[in-house]
C-alpha positions as CSV (number, residue, x, y, z in Angstrom):
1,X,-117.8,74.4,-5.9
2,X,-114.9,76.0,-7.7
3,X,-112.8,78.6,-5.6
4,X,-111.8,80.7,-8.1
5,X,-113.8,81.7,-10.8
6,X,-113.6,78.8,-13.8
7,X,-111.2,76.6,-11.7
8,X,-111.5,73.3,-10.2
9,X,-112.1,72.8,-6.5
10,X,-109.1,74.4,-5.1
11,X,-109.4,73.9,-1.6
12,X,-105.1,72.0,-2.6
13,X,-102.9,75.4,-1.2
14,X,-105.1,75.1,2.2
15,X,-105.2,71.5,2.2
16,X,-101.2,71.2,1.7
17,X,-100.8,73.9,4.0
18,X,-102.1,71.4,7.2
19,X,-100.7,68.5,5.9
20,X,-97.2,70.6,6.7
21,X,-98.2,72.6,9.3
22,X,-96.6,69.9,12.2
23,X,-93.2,70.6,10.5
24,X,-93.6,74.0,9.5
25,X,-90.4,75.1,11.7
26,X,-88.5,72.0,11.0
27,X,-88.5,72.9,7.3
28,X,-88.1,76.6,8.1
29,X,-84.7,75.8,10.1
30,X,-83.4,73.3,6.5
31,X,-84.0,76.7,4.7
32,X,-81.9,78.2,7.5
33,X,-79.5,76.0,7.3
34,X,-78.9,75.8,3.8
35,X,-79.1,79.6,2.7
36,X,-76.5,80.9,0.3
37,X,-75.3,77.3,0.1
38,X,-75.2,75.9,-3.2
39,X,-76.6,72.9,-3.4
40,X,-80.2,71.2,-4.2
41,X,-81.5,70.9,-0.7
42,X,-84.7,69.1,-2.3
43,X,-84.5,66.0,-0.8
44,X,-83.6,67.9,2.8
45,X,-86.4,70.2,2.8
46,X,-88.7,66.6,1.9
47,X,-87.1,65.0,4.9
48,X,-87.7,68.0,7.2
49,X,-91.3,68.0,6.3
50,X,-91.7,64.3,6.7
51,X,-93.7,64.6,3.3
52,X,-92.9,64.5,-0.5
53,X,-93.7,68.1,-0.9
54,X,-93.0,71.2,0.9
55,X,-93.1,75.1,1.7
56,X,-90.6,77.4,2.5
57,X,-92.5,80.2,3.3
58,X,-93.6,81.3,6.5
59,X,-96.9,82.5,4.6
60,X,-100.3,80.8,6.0
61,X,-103.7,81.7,4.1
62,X,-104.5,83.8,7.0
63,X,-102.0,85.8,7.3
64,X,-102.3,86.3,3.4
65,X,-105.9,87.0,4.3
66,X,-104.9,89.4,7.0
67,X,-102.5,91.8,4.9
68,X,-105.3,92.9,2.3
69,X,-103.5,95.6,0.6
70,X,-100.3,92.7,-0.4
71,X,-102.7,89.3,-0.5
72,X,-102.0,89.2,-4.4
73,X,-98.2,89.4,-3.5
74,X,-98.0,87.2,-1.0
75,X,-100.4,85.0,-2.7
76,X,-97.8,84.4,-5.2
77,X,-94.8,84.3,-2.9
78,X,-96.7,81.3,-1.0
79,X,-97.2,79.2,-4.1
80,X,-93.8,80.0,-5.3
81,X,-92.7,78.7,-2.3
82,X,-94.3,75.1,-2.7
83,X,-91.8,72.4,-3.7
84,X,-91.4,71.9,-7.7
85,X,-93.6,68.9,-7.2
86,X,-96.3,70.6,-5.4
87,X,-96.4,73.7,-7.4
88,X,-96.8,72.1,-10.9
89,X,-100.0,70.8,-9.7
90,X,-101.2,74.2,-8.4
91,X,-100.3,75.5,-11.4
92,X,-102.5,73.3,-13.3
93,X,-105.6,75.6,-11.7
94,X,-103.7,79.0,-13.2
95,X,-103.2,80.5,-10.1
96,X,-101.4,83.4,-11.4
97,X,-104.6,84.4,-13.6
98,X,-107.2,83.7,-10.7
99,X,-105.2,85.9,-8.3
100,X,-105.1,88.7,-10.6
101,X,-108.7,88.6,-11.4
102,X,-109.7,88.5,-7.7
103,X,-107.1,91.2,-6.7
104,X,-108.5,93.5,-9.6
105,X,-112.4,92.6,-8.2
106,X,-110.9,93.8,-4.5
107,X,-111.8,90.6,-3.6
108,X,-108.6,88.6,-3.4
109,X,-108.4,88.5,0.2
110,X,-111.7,87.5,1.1
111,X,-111.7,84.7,-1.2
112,X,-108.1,84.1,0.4
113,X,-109.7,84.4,4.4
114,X,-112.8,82.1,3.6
115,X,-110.5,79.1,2.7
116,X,-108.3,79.8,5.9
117,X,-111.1,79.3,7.5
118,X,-112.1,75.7,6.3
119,X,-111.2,72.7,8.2
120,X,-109.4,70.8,5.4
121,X,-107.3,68.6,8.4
122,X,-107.2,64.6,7.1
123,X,-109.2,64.4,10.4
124,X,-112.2,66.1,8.8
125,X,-112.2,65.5,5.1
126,X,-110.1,62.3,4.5
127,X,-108.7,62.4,1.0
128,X,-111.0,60.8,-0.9
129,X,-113.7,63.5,0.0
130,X,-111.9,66.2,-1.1
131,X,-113.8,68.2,-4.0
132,X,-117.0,65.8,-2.9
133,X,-118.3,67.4,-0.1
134,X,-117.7,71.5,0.8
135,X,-115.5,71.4,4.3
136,X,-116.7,72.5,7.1
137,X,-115.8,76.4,8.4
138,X,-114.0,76.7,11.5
139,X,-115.5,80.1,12.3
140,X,-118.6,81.4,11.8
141,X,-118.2,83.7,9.0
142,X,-120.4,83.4,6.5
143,X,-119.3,82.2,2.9
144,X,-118.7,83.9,-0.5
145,X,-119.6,82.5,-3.9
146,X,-117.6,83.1,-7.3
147,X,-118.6,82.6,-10.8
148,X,-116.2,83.8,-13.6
149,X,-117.7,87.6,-13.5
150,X,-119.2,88.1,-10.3
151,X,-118.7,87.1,-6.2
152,X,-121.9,86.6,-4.2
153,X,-121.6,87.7,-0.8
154,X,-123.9,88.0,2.3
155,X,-125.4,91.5,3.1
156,X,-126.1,92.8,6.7
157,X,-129.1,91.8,6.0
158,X,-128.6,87.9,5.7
159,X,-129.0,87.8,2.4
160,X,-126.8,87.3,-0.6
161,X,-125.6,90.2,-2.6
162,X,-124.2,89.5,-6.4
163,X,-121.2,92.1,-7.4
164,X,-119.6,91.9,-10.6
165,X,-115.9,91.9,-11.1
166,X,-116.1,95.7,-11.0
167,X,-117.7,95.4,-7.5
168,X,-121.1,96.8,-8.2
């Protein structure tokens, strides 16, 4: 199931996201180190993650979820913040144009919260079952559905409601 609307599966920001979460601070203090230094601090910022890829950020999906009226923003600032390596492939799924579309829909951040709350650990869903099988939630909110032009959500009613882009 595609994340955004006309993309491939997309659960990659989230994924990469717990793949560095373990050196998350590590690579924060290279960034530290090295600011207003100049000097490509690649290969540092690979070594402090213990991976070939990184984030320099201290965005997390959730917190992107949990700051509504700037998710587009931050959205962006997250991916930009990916390694070179790491961010051509996200930008492969056109990120930039799925955001806006979302953001536009008021839905941005929901979409954004839902995939913070899959467990995409290697523990879970080793790598070759990624884009197989749909992760499993770690809370118990209920899930929301995009197609190019609409979102289906639940209602209070346990049932799914279909909005448009234009939220009706």
């Amino acid at each position: 199931m595609p994340c955004f609307p006309r993309g491939p599966s997309c659960h990659e920001p989230h994924r990469l996201e717990t793949v560095l979460e373990p050196t998350r601070a590590a690579v924060q203090e290279t960034v530290q180190r090295f600011e207003g230094k100049d000097m490509d601090t690649d290969r540092f910022l690979r070594r402090a993650s213990g991976q070939s890829f990184y984030n320099t950020t201290g965005y997390t999906l959730a917190k992107i979820a949990n700051d509504p009226e700037h998710a587009a923003t931050n959205l962006a600032k997250y991916i930009a913040g990916f390694s070179p390596n790491a961010r051509e492939v996200l930008e492969k799924y056109k990120f930039a144009q799925q955001i806006k579309e979302l953001d536009d829909a008021k839905l941005l951040y929901k979409v954004v919260g839902r995939f913070a709350d899959l467990d995409v650990r290697l523990e879970v869903v080793p790598n070759h079952s990624m884009g197989t099988r749909p992760p499993q939630r770690t809370s118990s909110s209920p899930s929301i559905r995009t197609t190019s032009s609409s979102v289906e959500e639940p209602s209070p009613r346990g049932t799914s409601v279909v909005r448009d882009a234009s939220g009706r």
